[in-house]
N, C-alpha and C positions, 0 to 999 in steps of 0.2 A: 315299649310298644310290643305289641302280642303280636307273634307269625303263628301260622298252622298249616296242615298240610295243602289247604289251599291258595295261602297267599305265599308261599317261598319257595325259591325256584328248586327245579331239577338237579340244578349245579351246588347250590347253596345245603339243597337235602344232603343230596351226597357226601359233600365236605362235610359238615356237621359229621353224619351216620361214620366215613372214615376217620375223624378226627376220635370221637369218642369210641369207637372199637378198638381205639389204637392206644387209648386212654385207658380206658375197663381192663383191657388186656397186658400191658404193663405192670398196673396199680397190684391187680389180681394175683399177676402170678409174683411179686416182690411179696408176697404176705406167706408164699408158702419155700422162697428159692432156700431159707435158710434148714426146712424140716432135714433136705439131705445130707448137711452138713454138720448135724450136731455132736457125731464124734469126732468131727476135728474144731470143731471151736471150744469141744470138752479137753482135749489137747494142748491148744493150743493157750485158752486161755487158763486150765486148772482150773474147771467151773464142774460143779456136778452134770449128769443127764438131765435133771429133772431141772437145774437152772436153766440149763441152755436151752432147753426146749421153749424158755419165755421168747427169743428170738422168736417164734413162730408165733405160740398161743399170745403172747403179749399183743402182738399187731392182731390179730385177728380183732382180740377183744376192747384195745384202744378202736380199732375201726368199728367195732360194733357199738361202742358208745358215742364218738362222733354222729353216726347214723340219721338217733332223732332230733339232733339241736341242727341238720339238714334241712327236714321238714319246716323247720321256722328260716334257713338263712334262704333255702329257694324261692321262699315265698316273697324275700325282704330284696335280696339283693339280686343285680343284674346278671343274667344268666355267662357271659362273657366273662364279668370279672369274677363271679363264681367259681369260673372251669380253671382260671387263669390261678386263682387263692391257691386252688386246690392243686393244680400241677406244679405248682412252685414250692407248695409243702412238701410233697413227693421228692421234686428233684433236689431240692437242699437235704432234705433228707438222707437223701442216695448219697450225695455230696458226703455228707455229716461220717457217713459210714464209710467209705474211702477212708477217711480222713482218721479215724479210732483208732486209739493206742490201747484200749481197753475193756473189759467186757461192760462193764456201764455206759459206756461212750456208744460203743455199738447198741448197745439195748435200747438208750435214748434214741438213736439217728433211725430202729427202725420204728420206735412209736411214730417219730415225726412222720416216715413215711406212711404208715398206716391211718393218720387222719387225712394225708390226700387220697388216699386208698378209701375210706368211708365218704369223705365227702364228695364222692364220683359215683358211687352204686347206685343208687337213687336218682341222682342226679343226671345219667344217664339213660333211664329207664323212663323216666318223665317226658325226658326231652324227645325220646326217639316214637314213645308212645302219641304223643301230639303231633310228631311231622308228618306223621305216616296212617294212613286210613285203615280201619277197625280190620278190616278185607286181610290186611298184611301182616296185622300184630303180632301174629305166631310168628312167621318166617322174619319177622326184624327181631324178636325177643330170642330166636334161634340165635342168630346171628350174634345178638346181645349176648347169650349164653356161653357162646361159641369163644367168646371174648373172653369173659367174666372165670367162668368155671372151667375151661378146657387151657384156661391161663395157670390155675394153680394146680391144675394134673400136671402141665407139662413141666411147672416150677424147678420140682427137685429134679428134673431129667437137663434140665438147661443148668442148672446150677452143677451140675457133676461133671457137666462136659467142660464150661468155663475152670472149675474149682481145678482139675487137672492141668490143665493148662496155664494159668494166669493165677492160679493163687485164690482165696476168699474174697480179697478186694476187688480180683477183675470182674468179679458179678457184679459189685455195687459201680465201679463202672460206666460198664455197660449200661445199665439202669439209667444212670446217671444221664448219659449221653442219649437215650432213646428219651429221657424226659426231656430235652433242650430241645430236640426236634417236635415233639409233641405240644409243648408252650409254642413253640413257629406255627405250628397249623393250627391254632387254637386261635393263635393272633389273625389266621388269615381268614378263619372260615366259620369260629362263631358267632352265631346270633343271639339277639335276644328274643326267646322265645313264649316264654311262660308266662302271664300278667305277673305284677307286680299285687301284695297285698298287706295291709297293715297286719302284722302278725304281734305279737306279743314273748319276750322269750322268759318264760320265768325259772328263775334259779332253783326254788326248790325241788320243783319237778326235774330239773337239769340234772340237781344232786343227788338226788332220792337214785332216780334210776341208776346214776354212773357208781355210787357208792355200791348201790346193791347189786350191781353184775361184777362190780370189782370184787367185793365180801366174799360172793358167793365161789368165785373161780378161783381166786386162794384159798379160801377154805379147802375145793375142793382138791387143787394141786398139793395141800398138804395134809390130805386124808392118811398116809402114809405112817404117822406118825400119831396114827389115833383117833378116832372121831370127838370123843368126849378131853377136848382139851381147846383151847381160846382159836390158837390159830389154825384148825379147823372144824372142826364143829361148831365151835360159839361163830365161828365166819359165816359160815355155809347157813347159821340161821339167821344169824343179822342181816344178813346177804335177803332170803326170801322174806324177811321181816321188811326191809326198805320197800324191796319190790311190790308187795302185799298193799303197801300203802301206796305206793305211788300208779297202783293201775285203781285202786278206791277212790285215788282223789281226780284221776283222768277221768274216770267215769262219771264225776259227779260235776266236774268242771263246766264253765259255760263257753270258756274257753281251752280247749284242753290242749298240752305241746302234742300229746298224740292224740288222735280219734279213735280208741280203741274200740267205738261201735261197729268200724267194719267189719268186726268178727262173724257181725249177724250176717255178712254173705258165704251161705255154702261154700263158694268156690272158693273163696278165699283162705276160709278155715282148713279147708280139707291140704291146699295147696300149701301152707305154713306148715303146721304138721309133715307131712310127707317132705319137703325140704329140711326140714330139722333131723329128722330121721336120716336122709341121702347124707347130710355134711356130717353129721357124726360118722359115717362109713367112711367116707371120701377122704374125708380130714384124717381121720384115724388110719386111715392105710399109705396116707401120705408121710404118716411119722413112720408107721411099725414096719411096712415093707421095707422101706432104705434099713434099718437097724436089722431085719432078719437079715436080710441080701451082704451085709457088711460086716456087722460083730457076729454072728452064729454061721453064717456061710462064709464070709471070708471074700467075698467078691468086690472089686474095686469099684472107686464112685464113676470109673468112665464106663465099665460093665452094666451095674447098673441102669446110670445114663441110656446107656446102648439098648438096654432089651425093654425100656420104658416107651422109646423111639415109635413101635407100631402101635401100640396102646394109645398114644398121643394123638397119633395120627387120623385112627380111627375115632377117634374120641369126635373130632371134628367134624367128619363126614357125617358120624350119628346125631350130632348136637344140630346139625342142618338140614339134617333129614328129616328130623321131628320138628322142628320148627315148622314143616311144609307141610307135616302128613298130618300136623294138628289142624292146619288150617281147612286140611281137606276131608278128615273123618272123626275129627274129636280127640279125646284124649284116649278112649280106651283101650283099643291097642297097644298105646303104650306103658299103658298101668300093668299087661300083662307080659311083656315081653323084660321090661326094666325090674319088675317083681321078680321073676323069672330067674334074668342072670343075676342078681343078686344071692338067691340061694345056692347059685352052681358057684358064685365067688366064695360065698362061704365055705360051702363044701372043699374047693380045693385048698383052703387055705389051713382046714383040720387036718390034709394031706398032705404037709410041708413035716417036712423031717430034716437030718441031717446031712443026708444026703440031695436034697433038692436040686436040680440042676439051676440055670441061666433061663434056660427057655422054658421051664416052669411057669417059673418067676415072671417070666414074661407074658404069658400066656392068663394067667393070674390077675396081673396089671391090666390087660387091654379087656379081659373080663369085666374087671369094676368098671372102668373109666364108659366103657361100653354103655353099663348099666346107670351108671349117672348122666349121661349126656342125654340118653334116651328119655329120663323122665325129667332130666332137669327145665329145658325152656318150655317142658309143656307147662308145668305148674306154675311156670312164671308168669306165664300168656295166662293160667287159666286165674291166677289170684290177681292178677292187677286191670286185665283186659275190661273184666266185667265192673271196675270202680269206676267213676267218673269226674272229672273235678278235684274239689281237694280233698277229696276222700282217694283219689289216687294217689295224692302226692303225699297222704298221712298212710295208706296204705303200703306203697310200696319202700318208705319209711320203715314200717313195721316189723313188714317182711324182709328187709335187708338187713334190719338189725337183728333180730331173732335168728337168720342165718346164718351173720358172722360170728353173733353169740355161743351158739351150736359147732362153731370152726373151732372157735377157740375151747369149748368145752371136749370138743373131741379130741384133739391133740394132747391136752392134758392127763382125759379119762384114759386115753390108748396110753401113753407114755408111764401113767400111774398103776396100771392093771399089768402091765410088762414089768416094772418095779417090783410090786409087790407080790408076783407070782414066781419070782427067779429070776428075770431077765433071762432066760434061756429058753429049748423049743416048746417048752410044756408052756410056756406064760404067752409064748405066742400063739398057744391053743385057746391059752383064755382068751385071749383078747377078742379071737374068731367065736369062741361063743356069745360072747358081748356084739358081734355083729351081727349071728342069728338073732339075738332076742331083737334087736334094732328092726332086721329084715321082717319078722314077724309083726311087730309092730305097722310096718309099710304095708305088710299084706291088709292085715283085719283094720286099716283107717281107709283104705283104697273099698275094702268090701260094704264097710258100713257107709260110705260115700255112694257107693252102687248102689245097695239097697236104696236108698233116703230117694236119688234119683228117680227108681221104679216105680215108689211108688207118688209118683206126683201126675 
């Protein structure tokens, strides 16, 4: 049975709205707690850098493929047992990881986590987009965002504080124990909300895409070792060869697992793009700051932790701020302001040396985080607000996957360009060039998006 924002109460909103904030923002930040710990699980387990970083990019890119076989389970299955699937993949998860004697064991317990992690993004966005009237959508997708992406800034700053303390396991944990209370309010407070609709789930489409975002990310985590060689290059192109076909045949489909026709809305194109761009920054400073702050400066994971702390902080007030000022002036304000400290992040990040202070660093940190909170829930509001129907629910499908895609591709690109540049402060130069051209990128799709605007 379908609720909406007019038949479900005040009470019923709410729970929902806090069950799944509490949801998103868990799931969220367990996808990134492991980015600051990868020289002690290189340690501990005698695992390279570039394996252990699968800890992070792994889940990203598991939750990025979960994403679109979403799109068919919301439409199929009841929105309660839905949340419930997915918060129990999570917490066993978390469980699973406690529980590892080994770096496989861990790797596996965080994929598990990271399909409850994908099958919540969406899943969240749908639901809170329906309770709530068109009026609100910015400041509930703030809110959303607030959860979602101001979860995996804070990630590696909570994982440093626990790691110290309690050891690698007391993060999974904790996780663990916040999911058991999260499954409780889940039982108490959701509905079912969304109709029910005969969907169709077809396998090759399932495979096509999951193979070729898998091809393509080990190919490219194994550029290191060559481009012209099987495992990566020959990946990297089977990888866009899968893809190539699998968005030919969506588009030809009569039934397709995604609608890749929402492309045709402005808002929506401009908004993917410009989020693709943000998480390769985001994601990417999530791996490379903890490794400058640690292996080249020398400063501990609670130091760290500690000067990430107002960065976080802020991150929040901005992510809710903009959620309000979209609803009240549009997006363009903040197309210039989040442009903006973008380049001043850049800038200071070519001014890290050897000598770097804490409060640099820190200063650094609440820079970016600033600047993605500021454009992150406008884009969200602006690509999904204007779909309707199941063109949202294929929609923001889309857009979720493409963004985890992008998570997990940054983490990797950041971690492989520090690799093969030296691992030392010259490679952490590259790396920040690689976020100029990124920045650059964000300016000229924001300008060509203004134009098109004008002249209409």
């Amino acid at each position: 049975m379908r609720s909406d924002n007019k038949s479900i109460s005040n009470v019923q909103r709410t729970g929902i709205l806090i069950t799944l904030l509490a949801a998103a923002f868990i799931t969220s930040m367990s996808t990134t707690v492991t980015a600051n710990m990868i020289p002690n699980f290189t340690a501990f387990f005698g695992v390279s850098s570039n394996l252990a970083q699968w800890l992070t990019s792994g889940a990203t890119l598991i939750s990025g493929i979960t994403i679109p076989i979403t799109a068919f389970l919301i439409k199929r299955v009841p929105n309660k047992v839905y949340f419930l699937s997915s918060m129990t993949a999570f917490t066993v998860g978390s469980l699973a990881a406690v529980l590892s004697v080994n770096f496989p064991m861990l790797l596996v317990s965080r994929l598990l986590q990271a399909v409850g992690c994908g099958m919540l993004l969406s899943f969240a966005q749908i639901v809170l987009l329906r309770i709530y009237p068109k009026e609100k959508h910015g400041t509930i997708m703030g809110a959303y965002s607030m959860a979602a992406m101001v979860s995996s800034v804070v990630g590696p700053t909570y994982a440093g504080l626990i790691f110290d303390s309690f050891g690698w396991k007391g993060v999974f944990v904790s996780l663990f124990m916040v999911g058991i209370l999260i499954l409780i309010g889940g039982i108490i407070f959701m509905k079912n909300i969304t109709d029910k609709e005969m969907a169709d789930l077809n396998i090759l489409y399932v495979s096509l895409s999951s193979f070729g975002f898998v091809a393509f990310l080990i190919g490219v985590s194994n550029i290191s070792g060559g481009f012209f060689a099987l495992k990566s290059g020959g990946l990297i192109l089977a990888g866009i060869l899968l893809l190539t076909v699998f968005v030919i045949l969506q588009l030809k489909a009569e039934k397709p697992m995604l609608n890749l026709r929402v492309f045709r809305n402005p808002g929506f194109r401009i908004a993917v793009i410009l989020s693709l761009c943000m998480y390769l920054i985001c994601m990417g400073n999530a791996m490379v700051l903890p490794i400058f702050s640690k292996a080249i400066r020398g400063f501990s994971d609670t130091a760290y932790g500690l000067a990430t702390i107002v960065g976080s902080i802020l991150s929040v007030f901005a992510t809710l701020f903009a959620g309000r000022l979209y609803d009240k002036v549009g997006i363009k304000p903040m197309f210039a302001v989040g442009t903006g400290l973008f380049v001043v992040y850049t800038v200071m990040g070519f001014l890290f040396s050897q000598n770097t202070s804490i409060i640099y660093i820190a200063v650094a940190f609440a820079v970016q985080t600033v600047a993605m909170s500021t454009l992150n829930s406008p884009t969200t509001t602006m690509a999904l607000s204007g779909l309707e129907g199941k063109e949202r629910v294929d929609g923001s499908a889309i857009f979720n996957t493409l963004r985890q895609l992008s998570s997990s591709l940054a983490a990797t690109l950041s971690v492989l360009i520090y690799t093969l540049l030296g691992s030392n402060i010259t490679a952490i130069h590259g790396v920040f060039v690689y976020f100029g051209l990124v920045t650059i990128s964000i300016a000229v799709a924001i300008i060509l998006y203004l134009n098109g605007e004008n002249k209409k």
